[in-house]
Structure formats: C-alpha cells, structure tokens
C-alpha positions as CSV (number, residue, x, y, z in Angstrom):
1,X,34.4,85.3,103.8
2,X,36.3,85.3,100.5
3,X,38.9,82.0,100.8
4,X,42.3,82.9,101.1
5,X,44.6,82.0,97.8
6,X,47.3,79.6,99.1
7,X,49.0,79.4,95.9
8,X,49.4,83.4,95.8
9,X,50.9,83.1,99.7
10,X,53.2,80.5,98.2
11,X,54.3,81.5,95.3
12,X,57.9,83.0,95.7
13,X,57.5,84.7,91.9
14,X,60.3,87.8,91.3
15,X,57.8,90.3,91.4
16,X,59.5,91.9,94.5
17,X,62.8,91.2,93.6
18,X,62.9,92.3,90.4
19,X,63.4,95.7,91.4
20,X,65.8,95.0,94.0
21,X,68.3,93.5,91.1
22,X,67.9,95.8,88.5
23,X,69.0,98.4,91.0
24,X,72.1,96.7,91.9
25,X,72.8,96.4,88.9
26,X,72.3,99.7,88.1
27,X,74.7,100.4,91.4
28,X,77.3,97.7,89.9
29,X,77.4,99.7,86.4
30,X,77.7,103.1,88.0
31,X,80.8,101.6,90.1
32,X,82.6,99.6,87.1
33,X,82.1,103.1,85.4
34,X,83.5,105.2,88.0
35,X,86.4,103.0,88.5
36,X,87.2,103.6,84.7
37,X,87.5,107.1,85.2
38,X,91.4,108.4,85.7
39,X,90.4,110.6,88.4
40,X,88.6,107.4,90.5
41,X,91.9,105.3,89.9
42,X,94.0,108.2,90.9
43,X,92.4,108.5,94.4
44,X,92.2,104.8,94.5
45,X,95.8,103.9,94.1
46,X,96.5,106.8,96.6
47,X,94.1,105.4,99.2
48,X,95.5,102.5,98.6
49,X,99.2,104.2,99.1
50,X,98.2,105.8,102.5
51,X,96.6,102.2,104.1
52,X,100.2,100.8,103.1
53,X,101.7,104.1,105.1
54,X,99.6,103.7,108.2
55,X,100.4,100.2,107.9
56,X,104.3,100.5,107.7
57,X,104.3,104.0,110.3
58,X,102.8,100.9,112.8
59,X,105.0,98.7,112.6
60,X,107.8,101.1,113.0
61,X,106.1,102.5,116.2
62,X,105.9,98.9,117.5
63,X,109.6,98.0,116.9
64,X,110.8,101.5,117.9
65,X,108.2,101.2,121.2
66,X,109.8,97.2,121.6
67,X,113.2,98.5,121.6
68,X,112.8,101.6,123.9
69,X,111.2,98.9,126.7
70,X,113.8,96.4,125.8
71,X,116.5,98.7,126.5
72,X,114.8,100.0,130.1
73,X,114.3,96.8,131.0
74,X,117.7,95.6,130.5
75,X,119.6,98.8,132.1
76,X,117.0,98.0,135.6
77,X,117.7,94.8,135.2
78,X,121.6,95.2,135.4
79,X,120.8,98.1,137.8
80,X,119.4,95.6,140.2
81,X,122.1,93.2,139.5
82,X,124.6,95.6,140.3
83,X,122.8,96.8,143.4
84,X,122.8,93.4,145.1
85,X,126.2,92.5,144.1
86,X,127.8,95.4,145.8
C-alpha cells in the first residue's frame, strides 16, 4: 500500500478556489456594468419608487383600519353607556 501524502490532505492551496473567485468576479463586473446602463437605473429607481408605494399604501391602510375600529369602539362604548344609564 502506497502511503498516503499528509501534506497534500493538508494543504489548503487555492487550487479549488481559484475558480470560485474569478467567477464572482466575473458576476461582480457583469452587475457594476449592468448598473451603468440607463435602462438598469431606470427600472431600479422605479423598483425602488414602488417599495416606497407599498410601503406608504401600508401605513395608510393601518391608520385608516385604526381609525375605523377606534371609531366602533367608541360609538359601542357610549352605546353601552347610554344603555345602562337609562
């Protein structure tokens, strides 16, 4: 039996990784030259423009949706009030 190379199971060399960078690399350039592109900046800033639009319709539904249960708690609450007064 041949001995086994401990120094070869050891050695953490970039043979493996070597690849694996240069292809994000590769992925990084393509994306900083995409983003460069007017088109790509277009969409982006509109992307960005609808988040903000979700975002806002939200909070508009949750103080609309506070309101609405403030108000129907309030008129049962008097409702009561008046009920057991009388």
């Amino acid at each position: 039996m041949d001995p086994i190379d401990e120094k070869h199971l050891d050695d953490d060399s970039d043979d493996d990784k070597g690849g694996e960078e240069s292809t994000v690399a590769d992925f990084d350039k393509l994306q900083s030259s995409s983003r460069d592109t007017p088109l790509a900046q277009k969409e982006t800033r509109w992307v960005n423009y609808s988040k903000i639009l979700v975002v806002v319709v939200i909070l508009v539904m949750a103080a609309v949706i506070g309101a609405l249960t403030y108000h129907y708690v309030s008129s049962q609450e008097e409702a009561d009030f008046q009920k057991q007064v009388r």
